[in-house]
NUFIFI-853307 format. One line per field, with one value per residue: x, y, z of N, C-alpha, C in turn; residue in one letter; chain; residue number from 1. Coordinates in steps of 0.001 Angstrom, whole numbers, plus 500000, padded with zeros to 6 digits. Each point is the difference from the previous one (the first is absolute). Layout:
BEGIN
n.u	c(X_...)
n.v	c(Y_...)
n.w	c(Z_...)
ca.u	c(X_...)
ca.v	c(Y_...)
ca.w	c(Z_...)
c.u	c(X_...)
c.v	c(Y_...)
c.w	c(Z_...)
residuo	c(a_...)
cadena	c(A_...)
num	c(NUM_...)
//
This chain:
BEGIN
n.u	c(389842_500650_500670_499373_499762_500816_500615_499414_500389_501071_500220_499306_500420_500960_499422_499602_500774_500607_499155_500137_501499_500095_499297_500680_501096_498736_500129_500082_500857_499026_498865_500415_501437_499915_498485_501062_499528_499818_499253_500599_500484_498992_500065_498848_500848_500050_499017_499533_500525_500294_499027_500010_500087_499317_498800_500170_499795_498910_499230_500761_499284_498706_499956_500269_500405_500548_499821_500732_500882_499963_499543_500799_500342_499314_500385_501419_500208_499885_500421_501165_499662_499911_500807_499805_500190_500567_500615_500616_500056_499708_499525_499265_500100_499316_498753_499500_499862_499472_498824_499960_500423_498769_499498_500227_499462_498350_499786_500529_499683_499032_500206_500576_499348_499753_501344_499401_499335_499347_499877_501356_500052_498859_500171_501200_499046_499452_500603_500816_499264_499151_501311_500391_499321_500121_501357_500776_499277_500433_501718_500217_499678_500760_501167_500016_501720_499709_499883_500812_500370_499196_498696_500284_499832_498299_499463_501024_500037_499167_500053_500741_499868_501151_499638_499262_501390_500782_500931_500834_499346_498983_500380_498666_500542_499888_499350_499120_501001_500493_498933_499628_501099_499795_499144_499416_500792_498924_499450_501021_500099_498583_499999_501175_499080_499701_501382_499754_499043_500341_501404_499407_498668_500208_500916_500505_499506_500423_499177_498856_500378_500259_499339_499648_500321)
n.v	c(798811_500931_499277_499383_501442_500197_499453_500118_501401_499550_499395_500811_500744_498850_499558_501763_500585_499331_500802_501263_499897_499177_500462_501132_499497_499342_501315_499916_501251_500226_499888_500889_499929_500928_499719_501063_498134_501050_500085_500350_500986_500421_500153_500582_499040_500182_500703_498812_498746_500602_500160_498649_500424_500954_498738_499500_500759_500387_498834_499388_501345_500028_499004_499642_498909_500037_501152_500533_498586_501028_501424_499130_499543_501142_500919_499366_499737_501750_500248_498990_500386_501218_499709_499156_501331_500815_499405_500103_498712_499583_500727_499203_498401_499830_500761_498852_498898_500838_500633_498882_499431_500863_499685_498818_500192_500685_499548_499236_500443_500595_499269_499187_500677_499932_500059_499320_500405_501420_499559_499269_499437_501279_500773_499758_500564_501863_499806_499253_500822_501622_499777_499441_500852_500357_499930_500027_501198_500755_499688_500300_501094_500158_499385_499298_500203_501127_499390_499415_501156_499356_499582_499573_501396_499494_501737_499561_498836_500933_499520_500529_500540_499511_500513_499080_500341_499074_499757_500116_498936_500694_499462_500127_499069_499837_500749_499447_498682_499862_500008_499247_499962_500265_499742_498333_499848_500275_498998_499222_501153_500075_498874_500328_500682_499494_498868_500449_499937_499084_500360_501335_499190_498748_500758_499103_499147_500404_499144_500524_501110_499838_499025_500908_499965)
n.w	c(756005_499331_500619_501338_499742_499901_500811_501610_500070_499722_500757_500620_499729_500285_501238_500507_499783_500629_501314_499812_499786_500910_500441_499423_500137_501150_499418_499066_499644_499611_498967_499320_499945_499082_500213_500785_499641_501079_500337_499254_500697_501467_501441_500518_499771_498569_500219_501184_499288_499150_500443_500193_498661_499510_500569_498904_499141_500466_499721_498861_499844_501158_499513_498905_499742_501313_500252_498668_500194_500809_499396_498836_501158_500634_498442_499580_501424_499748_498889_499420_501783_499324_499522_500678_500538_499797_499706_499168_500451_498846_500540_501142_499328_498544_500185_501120_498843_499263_501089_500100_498905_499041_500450_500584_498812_500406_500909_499783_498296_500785_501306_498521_499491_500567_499976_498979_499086_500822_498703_500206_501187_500670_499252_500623_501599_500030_499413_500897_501002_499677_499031_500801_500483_498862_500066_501186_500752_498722_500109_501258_499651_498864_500431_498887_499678_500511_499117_500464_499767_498659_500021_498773_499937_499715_500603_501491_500123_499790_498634_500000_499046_500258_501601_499823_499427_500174_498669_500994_500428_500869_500564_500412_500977_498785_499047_500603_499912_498654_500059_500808_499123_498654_500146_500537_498824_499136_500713_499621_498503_500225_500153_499094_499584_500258_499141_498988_500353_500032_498921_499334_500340_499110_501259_499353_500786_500800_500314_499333_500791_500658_499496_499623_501667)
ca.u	c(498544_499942_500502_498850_498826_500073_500223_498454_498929_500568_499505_498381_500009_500616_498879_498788_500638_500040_498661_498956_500680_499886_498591_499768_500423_499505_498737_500452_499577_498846_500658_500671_500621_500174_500224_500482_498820_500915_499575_500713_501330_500283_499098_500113_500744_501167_499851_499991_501611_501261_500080_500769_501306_499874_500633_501641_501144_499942_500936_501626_500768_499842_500075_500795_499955_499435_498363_499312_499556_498459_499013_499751_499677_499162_498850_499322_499004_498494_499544_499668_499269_498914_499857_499451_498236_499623_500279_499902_501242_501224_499807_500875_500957_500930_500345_500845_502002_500886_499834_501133_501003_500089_500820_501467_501196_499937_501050_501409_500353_499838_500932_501259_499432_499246_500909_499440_499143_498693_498665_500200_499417_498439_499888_500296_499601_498713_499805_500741_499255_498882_500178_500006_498807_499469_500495_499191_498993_498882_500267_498878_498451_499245_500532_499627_500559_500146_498486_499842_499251_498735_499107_500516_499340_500577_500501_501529_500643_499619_501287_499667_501726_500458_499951_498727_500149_500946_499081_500123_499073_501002_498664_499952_500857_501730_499631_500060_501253_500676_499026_500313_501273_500061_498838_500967_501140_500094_499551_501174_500409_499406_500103_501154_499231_499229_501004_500950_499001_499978_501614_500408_499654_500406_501147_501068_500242_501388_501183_500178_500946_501276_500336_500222_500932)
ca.v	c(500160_500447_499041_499350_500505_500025_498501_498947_501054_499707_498597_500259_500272_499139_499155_500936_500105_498521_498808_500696_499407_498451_500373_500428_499250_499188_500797_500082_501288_500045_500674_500218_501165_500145_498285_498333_499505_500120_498293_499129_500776_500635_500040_501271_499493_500784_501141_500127_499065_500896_500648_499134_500338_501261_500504_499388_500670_501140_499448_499608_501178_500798_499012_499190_498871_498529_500570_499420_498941_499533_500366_499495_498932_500048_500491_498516_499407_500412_499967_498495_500029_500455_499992_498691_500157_500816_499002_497998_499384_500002_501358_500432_499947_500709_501075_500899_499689_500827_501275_499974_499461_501001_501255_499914_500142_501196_500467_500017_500983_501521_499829_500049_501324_501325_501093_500652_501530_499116_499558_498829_499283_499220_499381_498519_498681_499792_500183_498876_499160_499566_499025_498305_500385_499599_498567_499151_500094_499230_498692_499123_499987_499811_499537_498506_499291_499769_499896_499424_501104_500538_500059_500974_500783_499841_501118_500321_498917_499700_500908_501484_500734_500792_501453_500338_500575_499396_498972_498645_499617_499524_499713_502099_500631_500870_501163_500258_500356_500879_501389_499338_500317_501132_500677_500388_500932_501439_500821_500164_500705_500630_499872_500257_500944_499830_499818_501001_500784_499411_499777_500697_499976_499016_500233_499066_499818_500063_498557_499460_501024_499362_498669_500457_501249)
ca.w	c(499931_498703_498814_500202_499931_498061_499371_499406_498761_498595_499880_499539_498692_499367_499817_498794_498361_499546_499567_498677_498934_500161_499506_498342_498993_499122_499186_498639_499873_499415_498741_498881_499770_498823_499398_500879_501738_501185_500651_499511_500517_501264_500849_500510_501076_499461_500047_500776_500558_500006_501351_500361_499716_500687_501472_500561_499960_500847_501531_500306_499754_501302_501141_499314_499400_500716_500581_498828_499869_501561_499280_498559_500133_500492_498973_499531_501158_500034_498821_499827_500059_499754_498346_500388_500327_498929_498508_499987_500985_498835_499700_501389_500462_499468_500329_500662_500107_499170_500549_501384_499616_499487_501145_500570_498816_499675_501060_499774_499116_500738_501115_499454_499052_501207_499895_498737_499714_501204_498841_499212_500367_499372_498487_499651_500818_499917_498177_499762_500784_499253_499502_500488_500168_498970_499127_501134_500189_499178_499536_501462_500224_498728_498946_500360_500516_501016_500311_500828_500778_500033_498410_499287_499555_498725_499177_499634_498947_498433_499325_499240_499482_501185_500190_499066_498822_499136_499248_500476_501266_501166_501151_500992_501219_499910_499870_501314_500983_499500_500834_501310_500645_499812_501037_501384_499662_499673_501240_500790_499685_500571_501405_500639_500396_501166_500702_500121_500500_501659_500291_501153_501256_501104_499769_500985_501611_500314_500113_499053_499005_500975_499340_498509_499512)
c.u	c(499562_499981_499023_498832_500365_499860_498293_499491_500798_498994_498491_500095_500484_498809_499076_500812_499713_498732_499042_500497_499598_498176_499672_500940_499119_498938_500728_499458_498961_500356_500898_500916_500942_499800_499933_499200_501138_499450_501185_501313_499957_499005_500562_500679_501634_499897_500709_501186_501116_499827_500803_501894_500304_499858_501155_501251_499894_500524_501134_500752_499973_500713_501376_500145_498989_498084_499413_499682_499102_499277_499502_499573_498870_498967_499686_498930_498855_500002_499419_498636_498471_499842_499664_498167_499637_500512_499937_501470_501101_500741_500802_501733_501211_500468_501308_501532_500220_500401_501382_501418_500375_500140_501223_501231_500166_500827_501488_500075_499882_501309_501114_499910_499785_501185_500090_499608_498494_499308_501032_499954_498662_499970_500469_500515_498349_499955_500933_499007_498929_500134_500131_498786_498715_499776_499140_498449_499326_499827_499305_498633_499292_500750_499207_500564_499904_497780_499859_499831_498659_499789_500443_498710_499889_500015_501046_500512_499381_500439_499486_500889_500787_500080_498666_499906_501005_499163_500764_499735_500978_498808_499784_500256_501505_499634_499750_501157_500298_499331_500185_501306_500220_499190_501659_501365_499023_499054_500896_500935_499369_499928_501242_499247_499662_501024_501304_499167_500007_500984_499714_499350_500415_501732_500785_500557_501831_500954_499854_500825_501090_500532_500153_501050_501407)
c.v	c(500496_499009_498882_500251_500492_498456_499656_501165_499308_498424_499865_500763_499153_499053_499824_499205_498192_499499_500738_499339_498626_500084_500584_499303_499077_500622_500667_501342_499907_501304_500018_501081_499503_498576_498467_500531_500184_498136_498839_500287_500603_498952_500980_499760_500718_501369_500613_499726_501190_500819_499240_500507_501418_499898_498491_500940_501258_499628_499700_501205_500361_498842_498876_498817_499267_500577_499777_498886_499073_500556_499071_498643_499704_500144_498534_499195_500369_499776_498782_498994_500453_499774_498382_500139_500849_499258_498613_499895_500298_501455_500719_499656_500778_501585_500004_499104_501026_501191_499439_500325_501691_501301_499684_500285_501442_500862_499319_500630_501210_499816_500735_501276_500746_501364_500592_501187_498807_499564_499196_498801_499467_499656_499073_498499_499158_499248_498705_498726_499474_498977_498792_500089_499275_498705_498883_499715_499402_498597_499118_499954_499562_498666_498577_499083_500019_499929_499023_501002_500524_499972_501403_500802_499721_500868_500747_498837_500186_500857_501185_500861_501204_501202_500479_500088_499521_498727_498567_499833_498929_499749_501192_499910_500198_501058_500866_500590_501700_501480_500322_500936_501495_501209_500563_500861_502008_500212_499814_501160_501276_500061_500907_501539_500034_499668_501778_501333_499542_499717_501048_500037_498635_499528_498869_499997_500356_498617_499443_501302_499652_499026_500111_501554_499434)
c.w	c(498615_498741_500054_499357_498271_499474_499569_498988_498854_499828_499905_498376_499043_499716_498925_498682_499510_499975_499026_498680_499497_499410_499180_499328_498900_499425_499000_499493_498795_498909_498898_499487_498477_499340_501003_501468_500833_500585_499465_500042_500716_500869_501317_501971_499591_500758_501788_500889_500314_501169_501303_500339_501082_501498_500895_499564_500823_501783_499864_499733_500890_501368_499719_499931_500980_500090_498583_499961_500818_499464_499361_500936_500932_499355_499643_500577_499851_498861_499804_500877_500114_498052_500307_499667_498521_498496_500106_500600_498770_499725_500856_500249_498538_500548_501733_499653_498979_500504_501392_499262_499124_501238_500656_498988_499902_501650_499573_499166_500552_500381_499247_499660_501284_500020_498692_499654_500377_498912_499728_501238_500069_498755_499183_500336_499359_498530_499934_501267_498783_498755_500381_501000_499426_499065_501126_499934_498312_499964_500773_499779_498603_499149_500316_500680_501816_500901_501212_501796_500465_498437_498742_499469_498246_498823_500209_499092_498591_499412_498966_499681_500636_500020_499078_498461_499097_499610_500905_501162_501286_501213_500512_500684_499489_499644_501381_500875_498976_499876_500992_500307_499468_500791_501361_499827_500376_501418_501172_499902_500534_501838_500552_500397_501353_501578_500269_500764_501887_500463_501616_501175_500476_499102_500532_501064_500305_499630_498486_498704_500689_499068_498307_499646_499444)
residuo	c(x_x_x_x_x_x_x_x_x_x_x_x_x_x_x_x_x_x_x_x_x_x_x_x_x_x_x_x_x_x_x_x_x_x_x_x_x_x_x_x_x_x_x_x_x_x_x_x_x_x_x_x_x_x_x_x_x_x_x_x_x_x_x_x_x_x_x_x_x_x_x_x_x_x_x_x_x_x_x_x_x_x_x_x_x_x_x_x_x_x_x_x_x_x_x_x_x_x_x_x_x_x_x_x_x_x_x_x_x_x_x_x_x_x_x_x_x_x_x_x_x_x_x_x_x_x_x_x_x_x_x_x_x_x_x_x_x_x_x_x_x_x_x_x_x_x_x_x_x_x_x_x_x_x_x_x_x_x_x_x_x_x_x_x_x_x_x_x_x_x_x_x_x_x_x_x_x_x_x_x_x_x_x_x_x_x_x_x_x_x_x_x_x_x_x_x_x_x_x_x_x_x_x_x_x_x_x_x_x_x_x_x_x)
cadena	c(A_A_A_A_A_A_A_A_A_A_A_A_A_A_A_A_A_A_A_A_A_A_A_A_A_A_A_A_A_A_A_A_A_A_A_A_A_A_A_A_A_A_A_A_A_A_A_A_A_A_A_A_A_A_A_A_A_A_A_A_A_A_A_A_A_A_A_A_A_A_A_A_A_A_A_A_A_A_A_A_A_A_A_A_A_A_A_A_A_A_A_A_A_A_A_A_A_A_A_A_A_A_A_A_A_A_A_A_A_A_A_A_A_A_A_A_A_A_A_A_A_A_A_A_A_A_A_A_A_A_A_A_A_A_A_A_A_A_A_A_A_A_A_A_A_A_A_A_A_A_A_A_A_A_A_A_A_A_A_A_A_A_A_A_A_A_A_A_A_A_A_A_A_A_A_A_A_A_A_A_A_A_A_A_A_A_A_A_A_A_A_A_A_A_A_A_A_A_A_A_A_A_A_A_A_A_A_A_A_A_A_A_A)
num	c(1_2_3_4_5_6_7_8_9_10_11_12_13_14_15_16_17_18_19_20_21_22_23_24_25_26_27_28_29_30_31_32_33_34_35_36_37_38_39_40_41_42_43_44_45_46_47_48_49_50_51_52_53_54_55_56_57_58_59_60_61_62_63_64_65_66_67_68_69_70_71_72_73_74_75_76_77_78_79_80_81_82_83_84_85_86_87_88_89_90_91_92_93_94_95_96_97_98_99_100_101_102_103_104_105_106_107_108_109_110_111_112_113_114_115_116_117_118_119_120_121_122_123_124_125_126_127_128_129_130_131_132_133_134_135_136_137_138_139_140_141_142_143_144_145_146_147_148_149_150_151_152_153_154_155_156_157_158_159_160_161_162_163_164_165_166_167_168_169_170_171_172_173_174_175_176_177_178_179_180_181_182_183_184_185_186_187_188_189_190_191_192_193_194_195_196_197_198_199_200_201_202_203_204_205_206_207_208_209_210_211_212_213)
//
């Protein structure tokens, strides 16, 4: 019954996370920091994703492999179909094949890591998910080549010098991805805050310390 009832609280929060993401992604952080147009190296979908990470790894710590991956795949269902309603279809589907494929990597790296010191599995599930994470999702949703998804945005395809500030130019959705990723690295670094703070109220189920002893 416990495990029923964490599962759908992980999977409603999973939901949350993917469909606020999938919807600020396509809003481009506004302003200027030392020079360089953030618009042209964030959108504020960076800000929100990495939470993703935090509560699949909080369930495969409390629950373990198989309840994580019903989480992640139920989040997908809600997610993917409610980011139907809230973005564009292209949007939708990059976000949920990267978010399916970037968390199942991010539970097998925990999985392997979990008898570790407790900050080196989240951190570098979360930080090896959020990279092919990334690569995916931009590449789907912004690249041309795969425009056959849905119509290309023509101020992610237009070009501008990367990361805002080098003299060599690259389309903005690569700048994008590479914000995009650094972002997700230091609030993934931060997140472990929040993860090492709830180690001690949601403590690994018996069968799943049973199985890592």
């Amino acid at each position: 019954m416990q495990a029923k009832r964490y599962t759908l609280i992980y999977a409603l929060l999973m939901a949350a996370v993917v469909v606020a993401s999938n919807f600020l992604v396509q809003f481009p952080v506004t302003g200027s920091l030392f020079g360089v147009a953030l618009g042209d190296l964030l959108t504020w979908g960076a800000f929100t994703y990495p939470f993703a990470f935090l509560v699949t790894d909080l369930t495969n710590r409390q629950f373990g492999t198989t309840i994580a991956r019903r989480v992640v795949l139920v989040g997908f269902i809600f997610g993917v179909t409610l980011s139907l309603w809230a973005s564009a279809p292209r949007i939708a589907i990059a976000s949920g094949t990267a978010y399916l494929i970037g968390q199942l990597l991010d539970i097998s790296v925990f999985n392997r890591l979990r008898r570790q010191s407790w900050w080196q599995a989240p951190l570098a599930g979360s930080l090896l998910g959020s990279a092919l994470d990334t690569l995916l999702f931009f590449s789907l949703a912004f690249a041309p080549i795969f425009a056959f998804l849905g119509a290309n945005d023509d101020f992610a395809v237009g070009w501008s010098p990367i990361l805002g500030a080098l003299s060599t130019e690259a389309p903005r959705w690569v700048s994008w991805a590479l914000g995009d990723l650094v972002v997700k690295i230091l609030v993934g670094i931060v997140l472990l805050l929040p993860y090492g703070a709830l180690m001690t109220v949601l403590r690994p189920m018996p069968q799943v310390t049973a199985k890592t002893v």
